[in-house]
C-alpha positions as a Markdown table, in Angstrom:
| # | Residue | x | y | z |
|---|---|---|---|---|
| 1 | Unk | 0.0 | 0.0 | 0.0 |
| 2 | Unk | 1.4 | 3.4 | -1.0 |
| 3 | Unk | 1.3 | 5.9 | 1.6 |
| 4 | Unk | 2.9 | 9.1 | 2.3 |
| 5 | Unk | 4.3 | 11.3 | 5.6 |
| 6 | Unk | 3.6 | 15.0 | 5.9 |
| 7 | Unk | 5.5 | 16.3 | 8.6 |
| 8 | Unk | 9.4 | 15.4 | 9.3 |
| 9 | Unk | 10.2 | 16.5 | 12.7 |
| 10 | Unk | 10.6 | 14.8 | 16.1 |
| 11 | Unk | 7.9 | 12.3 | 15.7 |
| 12 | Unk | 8.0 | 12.8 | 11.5 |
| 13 | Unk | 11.6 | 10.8 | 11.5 |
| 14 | Unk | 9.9 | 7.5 | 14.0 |
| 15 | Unk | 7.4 | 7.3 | 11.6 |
| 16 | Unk | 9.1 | 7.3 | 8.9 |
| 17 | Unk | 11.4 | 4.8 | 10.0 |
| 18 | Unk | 8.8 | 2.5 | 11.7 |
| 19 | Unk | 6.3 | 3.1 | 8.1 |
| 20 | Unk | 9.8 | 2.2 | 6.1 |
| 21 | Unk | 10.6 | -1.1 | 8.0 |
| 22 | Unk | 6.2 | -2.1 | 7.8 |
| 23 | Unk | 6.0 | -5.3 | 5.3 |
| 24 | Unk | 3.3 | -4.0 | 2.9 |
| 25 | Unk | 3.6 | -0.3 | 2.9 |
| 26 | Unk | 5.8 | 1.6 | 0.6 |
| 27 | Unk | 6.9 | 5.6 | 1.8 |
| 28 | Unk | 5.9 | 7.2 | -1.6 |
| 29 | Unk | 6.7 | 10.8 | -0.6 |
| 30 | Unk | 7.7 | 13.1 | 2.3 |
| 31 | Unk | 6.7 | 16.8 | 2.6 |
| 32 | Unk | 7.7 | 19.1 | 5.6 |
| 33 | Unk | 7.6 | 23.0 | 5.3 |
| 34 | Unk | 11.2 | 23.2 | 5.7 |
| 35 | Unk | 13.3 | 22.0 | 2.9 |
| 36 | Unk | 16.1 | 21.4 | 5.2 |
| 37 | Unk | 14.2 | 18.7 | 6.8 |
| 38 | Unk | 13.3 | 17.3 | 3.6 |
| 39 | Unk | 16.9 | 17.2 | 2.7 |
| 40 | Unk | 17.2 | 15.6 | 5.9 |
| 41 | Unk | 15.1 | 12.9 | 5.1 |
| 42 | Unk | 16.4 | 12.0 | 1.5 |
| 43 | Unk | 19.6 | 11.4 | 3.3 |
| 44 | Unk | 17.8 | 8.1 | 4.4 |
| 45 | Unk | 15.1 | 7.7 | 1.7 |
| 46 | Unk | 14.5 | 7.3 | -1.9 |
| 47 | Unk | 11.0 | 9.5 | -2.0 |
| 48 | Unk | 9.0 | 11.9 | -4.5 |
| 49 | Unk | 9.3 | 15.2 | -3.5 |
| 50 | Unk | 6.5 | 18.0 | -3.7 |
| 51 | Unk | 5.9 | 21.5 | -3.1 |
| 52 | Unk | 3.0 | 21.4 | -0.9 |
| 53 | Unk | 0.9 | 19.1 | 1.3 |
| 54 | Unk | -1.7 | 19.5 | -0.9 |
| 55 | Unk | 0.1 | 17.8 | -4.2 |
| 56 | Unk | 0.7 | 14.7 | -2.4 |
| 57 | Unk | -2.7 | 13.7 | -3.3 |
| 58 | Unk | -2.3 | 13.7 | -6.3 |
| 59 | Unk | 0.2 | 10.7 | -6.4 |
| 60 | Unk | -0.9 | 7.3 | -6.6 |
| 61 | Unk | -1.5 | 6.9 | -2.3 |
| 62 | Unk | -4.2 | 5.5 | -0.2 |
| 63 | Unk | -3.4 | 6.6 | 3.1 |
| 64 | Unk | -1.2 | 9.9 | 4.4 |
| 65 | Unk | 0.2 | 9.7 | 8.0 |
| 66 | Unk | 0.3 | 13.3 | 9.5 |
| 67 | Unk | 3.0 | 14.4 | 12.3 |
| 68 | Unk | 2.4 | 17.9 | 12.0 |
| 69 | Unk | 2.1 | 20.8 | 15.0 |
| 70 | Unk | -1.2 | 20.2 | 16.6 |
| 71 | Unk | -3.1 | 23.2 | 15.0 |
| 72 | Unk | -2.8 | 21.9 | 11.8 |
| 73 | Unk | -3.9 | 18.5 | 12.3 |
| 74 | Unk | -7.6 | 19.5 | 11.4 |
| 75 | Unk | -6.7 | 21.5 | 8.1 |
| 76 | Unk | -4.3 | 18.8 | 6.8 |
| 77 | Unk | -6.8 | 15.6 | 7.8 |
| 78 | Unk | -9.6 | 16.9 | 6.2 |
| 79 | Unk | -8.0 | 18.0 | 2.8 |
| 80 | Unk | -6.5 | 14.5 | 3.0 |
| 81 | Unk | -10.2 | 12.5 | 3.5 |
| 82 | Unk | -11.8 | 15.0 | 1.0 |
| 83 | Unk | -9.1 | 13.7 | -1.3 |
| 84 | Unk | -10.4 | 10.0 | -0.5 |
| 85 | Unk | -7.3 | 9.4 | 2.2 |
| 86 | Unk | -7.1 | 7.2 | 5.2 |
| 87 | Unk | -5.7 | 9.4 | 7.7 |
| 88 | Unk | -3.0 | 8.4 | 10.6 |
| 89 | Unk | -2.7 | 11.2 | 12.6 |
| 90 | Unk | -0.3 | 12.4 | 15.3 |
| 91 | Unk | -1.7 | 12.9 | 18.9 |
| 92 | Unk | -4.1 | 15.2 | 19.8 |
| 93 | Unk | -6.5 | 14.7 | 16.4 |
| 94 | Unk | -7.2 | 17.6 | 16.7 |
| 95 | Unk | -7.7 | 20.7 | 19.3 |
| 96 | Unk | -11.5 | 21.1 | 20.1 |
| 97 | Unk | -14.2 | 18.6 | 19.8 |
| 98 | Unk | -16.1 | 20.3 | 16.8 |
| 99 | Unk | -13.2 | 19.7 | 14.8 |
| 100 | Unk | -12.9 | 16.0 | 15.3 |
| 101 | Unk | -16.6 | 15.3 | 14.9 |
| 102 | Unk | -16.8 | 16.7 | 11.4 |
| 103 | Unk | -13.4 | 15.1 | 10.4 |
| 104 | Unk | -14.8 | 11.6 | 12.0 |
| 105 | Unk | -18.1 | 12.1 | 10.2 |
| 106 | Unk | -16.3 | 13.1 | 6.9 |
| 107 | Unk | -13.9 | 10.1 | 7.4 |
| 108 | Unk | -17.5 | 7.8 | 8.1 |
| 109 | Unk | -19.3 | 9.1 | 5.1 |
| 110 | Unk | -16.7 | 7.8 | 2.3 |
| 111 | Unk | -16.0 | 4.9 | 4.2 |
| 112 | Unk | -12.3 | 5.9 | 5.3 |
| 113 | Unk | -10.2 | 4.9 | 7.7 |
| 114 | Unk | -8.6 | 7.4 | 10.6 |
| 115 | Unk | -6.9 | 6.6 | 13.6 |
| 116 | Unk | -5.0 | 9.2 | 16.5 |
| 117 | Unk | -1.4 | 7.8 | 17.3 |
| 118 | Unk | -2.2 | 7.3 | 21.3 |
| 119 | Unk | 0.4 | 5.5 | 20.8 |
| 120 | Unk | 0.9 | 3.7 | 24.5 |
| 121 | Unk | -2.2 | 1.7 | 23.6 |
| 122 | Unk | -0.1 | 0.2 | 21.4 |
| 123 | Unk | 2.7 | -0.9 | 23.7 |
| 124 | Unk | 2.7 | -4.3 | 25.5 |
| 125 | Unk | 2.5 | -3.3 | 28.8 |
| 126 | Unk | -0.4 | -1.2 | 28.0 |
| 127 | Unk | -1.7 | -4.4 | 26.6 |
| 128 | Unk | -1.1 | -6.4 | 29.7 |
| 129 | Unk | -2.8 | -4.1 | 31.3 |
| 130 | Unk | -6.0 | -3.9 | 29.5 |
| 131 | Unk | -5.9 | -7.6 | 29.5 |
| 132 | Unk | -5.1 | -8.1 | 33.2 |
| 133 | Unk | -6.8 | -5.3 | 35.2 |
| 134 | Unk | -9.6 | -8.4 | 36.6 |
| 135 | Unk | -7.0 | -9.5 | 39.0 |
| 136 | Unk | -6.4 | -6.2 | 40.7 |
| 137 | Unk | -9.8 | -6.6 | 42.0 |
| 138 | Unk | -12.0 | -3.1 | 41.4 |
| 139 | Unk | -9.6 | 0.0 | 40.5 |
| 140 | Unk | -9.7 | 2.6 | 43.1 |
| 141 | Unk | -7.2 | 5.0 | 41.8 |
| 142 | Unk | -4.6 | 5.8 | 39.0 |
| 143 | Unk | -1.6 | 7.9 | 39.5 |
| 144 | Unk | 0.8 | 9.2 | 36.6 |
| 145 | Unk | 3.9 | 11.2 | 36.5 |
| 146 | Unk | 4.5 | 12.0 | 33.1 |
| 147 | Unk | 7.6 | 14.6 | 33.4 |
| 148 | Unk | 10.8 | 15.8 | 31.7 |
| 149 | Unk | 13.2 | 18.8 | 30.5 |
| 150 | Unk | 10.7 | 20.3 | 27.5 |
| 151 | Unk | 10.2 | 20.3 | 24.7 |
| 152 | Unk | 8.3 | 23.4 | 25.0 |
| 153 | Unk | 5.9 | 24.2 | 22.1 |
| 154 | Unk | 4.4 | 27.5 | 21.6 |
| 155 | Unk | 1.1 | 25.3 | 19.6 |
| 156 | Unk | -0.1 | 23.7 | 22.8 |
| 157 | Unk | 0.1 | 23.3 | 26.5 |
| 158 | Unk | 1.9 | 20.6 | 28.8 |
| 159 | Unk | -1.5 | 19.0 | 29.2 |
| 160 | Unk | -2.7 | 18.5 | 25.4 |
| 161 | Unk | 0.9 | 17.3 | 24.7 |
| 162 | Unk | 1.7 | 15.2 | 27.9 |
| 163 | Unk | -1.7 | 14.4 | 30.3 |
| 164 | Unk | -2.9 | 13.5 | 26.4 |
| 165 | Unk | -1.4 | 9.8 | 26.5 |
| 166 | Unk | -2.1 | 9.5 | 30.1 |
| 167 | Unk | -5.8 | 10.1 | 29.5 |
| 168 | Unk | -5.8 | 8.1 | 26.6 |
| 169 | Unk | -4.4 | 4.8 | 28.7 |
| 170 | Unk | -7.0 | 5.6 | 31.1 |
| 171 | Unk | -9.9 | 5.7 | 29.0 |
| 172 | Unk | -8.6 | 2.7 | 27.3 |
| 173 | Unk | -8.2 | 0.8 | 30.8 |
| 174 | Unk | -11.1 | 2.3 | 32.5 |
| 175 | Unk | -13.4 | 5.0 | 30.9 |
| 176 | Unk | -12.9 | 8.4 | 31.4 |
| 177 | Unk | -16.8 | 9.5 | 32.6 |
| 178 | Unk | -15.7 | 12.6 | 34.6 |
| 179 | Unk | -17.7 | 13.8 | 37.8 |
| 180 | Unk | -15.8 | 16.0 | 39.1 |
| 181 | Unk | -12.5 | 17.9 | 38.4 |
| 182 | Unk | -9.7 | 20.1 | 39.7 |
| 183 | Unk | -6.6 | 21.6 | 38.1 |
| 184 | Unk | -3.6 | 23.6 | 39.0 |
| 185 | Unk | -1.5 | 24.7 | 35.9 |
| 186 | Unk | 1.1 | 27.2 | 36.0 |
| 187 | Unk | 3.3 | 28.9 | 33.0 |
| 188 | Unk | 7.1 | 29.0 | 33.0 |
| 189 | Unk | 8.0 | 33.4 | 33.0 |
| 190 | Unk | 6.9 | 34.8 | 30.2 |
| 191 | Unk | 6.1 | 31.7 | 28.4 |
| 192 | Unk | 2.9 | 31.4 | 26.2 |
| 193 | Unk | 1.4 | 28.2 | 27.6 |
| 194 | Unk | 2.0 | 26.2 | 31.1 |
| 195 | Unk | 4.9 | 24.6 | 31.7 |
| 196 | Unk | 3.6 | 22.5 | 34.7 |
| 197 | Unk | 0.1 | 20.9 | 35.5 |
| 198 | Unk | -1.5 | 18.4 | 38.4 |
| 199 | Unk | -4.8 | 17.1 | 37.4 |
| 200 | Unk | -7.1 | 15.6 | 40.0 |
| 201 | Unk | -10.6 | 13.6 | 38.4 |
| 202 | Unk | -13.2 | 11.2 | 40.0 |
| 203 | Unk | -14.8 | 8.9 | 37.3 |
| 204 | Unk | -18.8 | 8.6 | 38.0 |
| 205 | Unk | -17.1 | 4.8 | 38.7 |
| 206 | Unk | -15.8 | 6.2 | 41.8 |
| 207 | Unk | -12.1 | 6.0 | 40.2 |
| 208 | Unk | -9.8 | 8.9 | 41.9 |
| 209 | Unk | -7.0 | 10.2 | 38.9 |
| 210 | Unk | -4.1 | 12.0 | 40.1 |
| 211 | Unk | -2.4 | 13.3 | 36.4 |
| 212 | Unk | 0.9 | 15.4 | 37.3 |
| 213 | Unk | 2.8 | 16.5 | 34.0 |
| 214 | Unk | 5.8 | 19.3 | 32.9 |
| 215 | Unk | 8.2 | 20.1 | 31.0 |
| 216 | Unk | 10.2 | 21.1 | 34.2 |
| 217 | Unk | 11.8 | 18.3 | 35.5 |
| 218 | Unk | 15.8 | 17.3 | 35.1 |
| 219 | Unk | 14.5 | 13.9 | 34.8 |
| 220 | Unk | 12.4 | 12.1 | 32.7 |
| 221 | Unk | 9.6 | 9.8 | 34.3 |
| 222 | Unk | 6.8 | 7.7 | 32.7 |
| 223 | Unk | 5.1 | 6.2 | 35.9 |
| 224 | Unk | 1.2 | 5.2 | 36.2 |
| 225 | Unk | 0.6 | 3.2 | 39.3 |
| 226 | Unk | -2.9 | 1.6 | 39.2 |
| 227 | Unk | -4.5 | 0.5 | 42.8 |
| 228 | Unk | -7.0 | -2.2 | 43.4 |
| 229 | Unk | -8.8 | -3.9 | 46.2 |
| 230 | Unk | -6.6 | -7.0 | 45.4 |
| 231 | Unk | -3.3 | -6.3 | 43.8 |
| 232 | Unk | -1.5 | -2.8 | 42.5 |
| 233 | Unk | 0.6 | -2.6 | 39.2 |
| 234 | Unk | 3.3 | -0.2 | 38.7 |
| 235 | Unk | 4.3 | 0.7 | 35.1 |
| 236 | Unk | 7.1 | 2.1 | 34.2 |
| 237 | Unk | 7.7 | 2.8 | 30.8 |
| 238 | Unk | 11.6 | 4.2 | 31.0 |
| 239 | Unk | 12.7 | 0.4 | 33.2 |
| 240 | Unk | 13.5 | -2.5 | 31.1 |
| 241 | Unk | 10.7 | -4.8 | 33.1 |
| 242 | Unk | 8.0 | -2.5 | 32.6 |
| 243 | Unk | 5.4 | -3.6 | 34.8 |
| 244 | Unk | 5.6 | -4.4 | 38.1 |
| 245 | Unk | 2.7 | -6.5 | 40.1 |
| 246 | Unk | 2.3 | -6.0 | 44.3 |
| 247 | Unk | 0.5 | -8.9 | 45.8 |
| 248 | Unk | -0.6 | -5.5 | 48.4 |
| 249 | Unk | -3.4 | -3.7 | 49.3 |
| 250 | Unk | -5.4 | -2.4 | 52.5 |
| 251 | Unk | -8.3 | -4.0 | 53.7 |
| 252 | Unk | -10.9 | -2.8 | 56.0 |
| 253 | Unk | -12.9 | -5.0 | 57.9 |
| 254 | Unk | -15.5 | -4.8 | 60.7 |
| 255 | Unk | -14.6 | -5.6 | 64.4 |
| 256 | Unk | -17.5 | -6.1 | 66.3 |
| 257 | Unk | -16.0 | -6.8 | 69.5 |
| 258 | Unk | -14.1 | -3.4 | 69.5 |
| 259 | Unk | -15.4 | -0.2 | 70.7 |
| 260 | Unk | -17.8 | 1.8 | 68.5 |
| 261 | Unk | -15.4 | 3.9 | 67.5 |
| 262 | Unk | -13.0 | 1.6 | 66.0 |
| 263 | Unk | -15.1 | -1.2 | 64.7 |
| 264 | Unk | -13.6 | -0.6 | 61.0 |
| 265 | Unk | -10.4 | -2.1 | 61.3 |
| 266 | Unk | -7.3 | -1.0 | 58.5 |
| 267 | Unk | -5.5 | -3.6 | 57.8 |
| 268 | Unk | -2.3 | -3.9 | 55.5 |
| 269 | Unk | -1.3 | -7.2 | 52.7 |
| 270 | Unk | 2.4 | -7.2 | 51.8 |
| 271 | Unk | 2.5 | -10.6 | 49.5 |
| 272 | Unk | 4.9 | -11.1 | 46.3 |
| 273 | Unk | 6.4 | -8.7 | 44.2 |
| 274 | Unk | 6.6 | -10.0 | 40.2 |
| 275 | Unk | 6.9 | -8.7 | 36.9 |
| 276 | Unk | 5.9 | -10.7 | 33.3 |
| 277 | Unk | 8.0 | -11.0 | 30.6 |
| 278 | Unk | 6.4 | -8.9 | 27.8 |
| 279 | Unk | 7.1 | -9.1 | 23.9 |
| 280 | Unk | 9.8 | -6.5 | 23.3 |
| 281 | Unk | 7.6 | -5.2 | 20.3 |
| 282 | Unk | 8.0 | -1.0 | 19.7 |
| 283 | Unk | 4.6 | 0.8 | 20.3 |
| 284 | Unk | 4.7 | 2.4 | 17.2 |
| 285 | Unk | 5.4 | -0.1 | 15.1 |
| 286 | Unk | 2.7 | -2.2 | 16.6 |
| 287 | Unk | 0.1 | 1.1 | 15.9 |
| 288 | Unk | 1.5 | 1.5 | 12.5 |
| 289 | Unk | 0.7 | -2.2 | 11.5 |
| 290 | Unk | -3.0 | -1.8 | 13.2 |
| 291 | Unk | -3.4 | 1.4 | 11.1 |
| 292 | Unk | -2.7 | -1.2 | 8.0 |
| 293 | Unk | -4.3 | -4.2 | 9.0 |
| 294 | Unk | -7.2 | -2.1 | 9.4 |
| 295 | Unk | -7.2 | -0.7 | 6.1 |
| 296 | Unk | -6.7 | -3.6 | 4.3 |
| 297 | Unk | -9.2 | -6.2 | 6.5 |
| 298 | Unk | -11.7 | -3.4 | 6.6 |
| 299 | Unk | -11.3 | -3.3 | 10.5 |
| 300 | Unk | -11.9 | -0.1 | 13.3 |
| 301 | Unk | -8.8 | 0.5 | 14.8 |
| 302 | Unk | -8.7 | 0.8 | 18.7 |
| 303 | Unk | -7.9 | 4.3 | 18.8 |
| 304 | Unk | -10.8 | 5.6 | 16.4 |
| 305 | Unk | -13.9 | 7.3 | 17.5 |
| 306 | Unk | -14.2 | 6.3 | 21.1 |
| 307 | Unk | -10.6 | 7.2 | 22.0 |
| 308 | Unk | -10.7 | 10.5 | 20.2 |
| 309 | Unk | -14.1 | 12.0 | 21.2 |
| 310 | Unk | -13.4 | 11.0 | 25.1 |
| 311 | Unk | -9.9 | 11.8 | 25.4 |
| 312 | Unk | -10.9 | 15.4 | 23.6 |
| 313 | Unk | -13.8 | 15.7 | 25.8 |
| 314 | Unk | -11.6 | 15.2 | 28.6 |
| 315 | Unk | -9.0 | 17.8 | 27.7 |
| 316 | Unk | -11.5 | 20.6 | 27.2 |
| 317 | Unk | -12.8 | 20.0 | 30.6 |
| 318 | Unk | -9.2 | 20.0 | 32.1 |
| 319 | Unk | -8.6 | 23.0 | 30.2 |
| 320 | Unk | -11.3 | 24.8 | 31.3 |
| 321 | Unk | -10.4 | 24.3 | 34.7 |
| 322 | Unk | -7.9 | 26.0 | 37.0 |
């Protein structure tokens, strides 16, 4: 299948690796505003070059894979379904609910395919997860830490380029039907958009989310630590053993033989610590094949509709808040 990439930056040059190295697709062409990055990029690939976004559909292509800034996700998706394109598109789809709805209904209506690269839904912990969450017993809370020196973007805000993949693991895992929020966000000087941001939701489930993301910290840290009335899971997506299961939790139980005022006792499980061995297959090479298995067996892929209108949802109601 011939497909091209608009869009050769940061995440441009992973997809373009990861859609070079896919058994069935062929890169036909990259475009990126800035010729040097194009020149960039034929360093490494044999591709037709064009001068816009636009003439790319006008070679013989049946699917274009965006990795664009944000803002321009809507503009470039829709000239590329109008022009009978599958779309792959970088996260967020797009930046306000409107615009996703008439790009999904666009999409619908000709019978086209379009997916949003939440990539982490992708990975094999993630997958472990979604397939494992029974034994924890009911979630009671999800913690992240998503955190590292920039990048700063002047497009978007820590939480549509950060809290973004945490919310879209959540809603995977669990749903994301809000009930009640609260947000502190703060900008770094004279800085555009914030720098730093600590999310706190409760799911209508009763699920408590604690979301803390920046482009602050000297480290980098990928941490979500799910809690359940069984077992807990941490995963860690910069340790080589991703996932870590604690046979622990807290249990409260009645004591009828106690005074009144301490009949609920707290008490504490410490059991086994253990981690699974996982396939070491790359997230993005595992989306990348969905996006084409889906094309070509006339499937949904898992981060279609649902994902995008929910995780969306979700980050206009952060954003609104705080």
């Amino acid at each position: 299948m011939n497909v091209a990439l608009i869009g050769y930056g940061y995440w441009g040059i992973n997809l373009a690796r990861t859609i070079s190295s896919t058994e069935g697709l062929n890169l036909v062409s990259i475009f990126d505003n800035e010729i040097n990055r194009i020149n960039e990029a034929k360093k490494l690939y044999e591709f037709t070059t064009v001068t816009s976004f636009e003439e790319l559909f006008n070679l013989d292509i049946e699917a274009v894979f965006i990795a664009t800034p944000p803002a321009s996700h809507y503009n470039i998706a829709k000239q590329a379904l109008l022009n009978n394109k599958h779309i792959f598109v970088e996260k967020p789809f797009t930046l306000n609910l409107d615009e996703a709805y008439e790009l999904i209904d666009t999409a619908e209506s000709k019978n086209l395919k379009y997916m949003v690269d939440h990539v982490f839904i992708y990975s094999e912990p993630v997958k472990y997860l979604k397939n494992n969450l029974d034994e924890l017993g009911e979630v009671v809370y999800i913690n992240s830490r998503r955190i590292n020196l920039g990048l700063f973007q002047y497009t978007t805000d820590v939480i549509w380029d950060l809290a973004v993949h945490d919310l879209s693991i959540i809603e995977y895992l669990v749903g994301l039907d809000i009930e009640k929020v609260s947000v502190f966000k703060k900008k770094y000087k004279n800085f555009p958009n914030e720098a730093i941001a600590s999310i706190n939701l409760e799911l209508k489930s009763g699920i408590v989310l604690n979301i803390n993301v920046s482009w602050l910290s000297p480290v980098k840290v990928r941490e979500l630590i799910i809690g359940g009335t069984k077992k807990s899971i941490v995963y860690d997506d910069t340790k080589k053993d991703a996932i870590t299961i604690y046979d622990a939790g807290v249990i409260l139980e009645q004591d009828l033989d106690k005074d009144e005022l301490y009949n609920q006792m707290v008490q504490y499980k410490y059991g086994e610590i253990s981690s699974p061995s996982l396939p070491k297959n790359m997230s993005l090479n595992n989306a990348v094949e969905h996006f084409y298995e889906c094309i070509k067996d006339d499937k949904e892929p898992h981060t279609s509709k649902k994902s995008i209108i929910n995780v969306i949802k979700a980050l206009e109601i952060i954003s609104k808040v705080g």
